[in-house]
N, C-alpha and C positions, 0 to 999 in steps of 0.2 A: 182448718186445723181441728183434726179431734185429738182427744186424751185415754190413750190406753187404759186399759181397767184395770190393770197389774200393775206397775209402776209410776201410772199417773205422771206419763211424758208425753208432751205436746207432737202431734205428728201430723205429716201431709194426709191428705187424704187419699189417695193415690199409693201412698205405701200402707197403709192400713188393714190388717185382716179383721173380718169376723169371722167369731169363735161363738158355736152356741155347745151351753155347758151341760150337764147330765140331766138337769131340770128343765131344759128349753129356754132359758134366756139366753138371748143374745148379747155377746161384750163385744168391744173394740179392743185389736191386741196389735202391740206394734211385734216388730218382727225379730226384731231381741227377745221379744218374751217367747214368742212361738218357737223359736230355735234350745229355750232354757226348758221347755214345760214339754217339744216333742223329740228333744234330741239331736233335731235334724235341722238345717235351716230350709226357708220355705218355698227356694230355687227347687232343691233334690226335692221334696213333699211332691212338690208339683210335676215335674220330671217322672218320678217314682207312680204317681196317679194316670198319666196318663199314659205312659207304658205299659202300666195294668189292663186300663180299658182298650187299647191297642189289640193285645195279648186275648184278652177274650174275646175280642172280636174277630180275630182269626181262628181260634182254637173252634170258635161258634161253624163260622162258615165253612172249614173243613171239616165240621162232622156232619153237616146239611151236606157235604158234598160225597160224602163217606155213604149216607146213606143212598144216595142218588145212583153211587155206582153198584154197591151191594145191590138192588132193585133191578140197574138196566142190566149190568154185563155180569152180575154174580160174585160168591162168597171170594173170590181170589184178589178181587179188583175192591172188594170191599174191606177186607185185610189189609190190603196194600193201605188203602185211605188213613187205615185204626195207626199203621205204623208211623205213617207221614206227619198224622193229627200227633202222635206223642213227640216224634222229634220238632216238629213246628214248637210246641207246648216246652219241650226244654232246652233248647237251643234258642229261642226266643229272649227269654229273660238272660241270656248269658252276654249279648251281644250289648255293646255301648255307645 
């Protein structure tokens, strides 16, 4: 059991977040507090995080692949990539 730094409630450790603050300390925050302090609760944060890095990680690898064909088969095929790379890039984030 630790004791959140906001509300000072006793919690599992297991549901526990840390939070390190604009100084570099790190607190214990239980997950009321992080849903009160980011708006969000800490299901969607998490959810929302790694669909991010998801997201850039495809957006990455179609323009290494964008460039690869601009090089082998030329500007038309490399075009083609720049098009694919933006609709990947916003059809991506739309999808649930």
């Amino acid at each position: 059991m630790v004791e959140c730094s906001i509300c000072h409630k006793h919690i599992d450790e297991k549901v526990a977040l840390v939070n390190t603050d604009k100084d570099g300390n790190k607190r214990v925050i239980c997950q009321e507090c992080f849903k009160q302090k980011a708006g969000v609760d800490y299901e969607t944060f998490a959810y929302r995080k790694e669909n991010a890095k998801q997201i850039s990680i495809a957006v990455i690898i179609c323009l290494v692949m964008t460039i690869y064909a601009f090089v082998e088969k030329g500007p038309l095929y490399g075009a083609l990539g720049l098009v694919l790379t933006v609709l990947i890039y916003f059809f991506s984030g739309k999808i649930k």
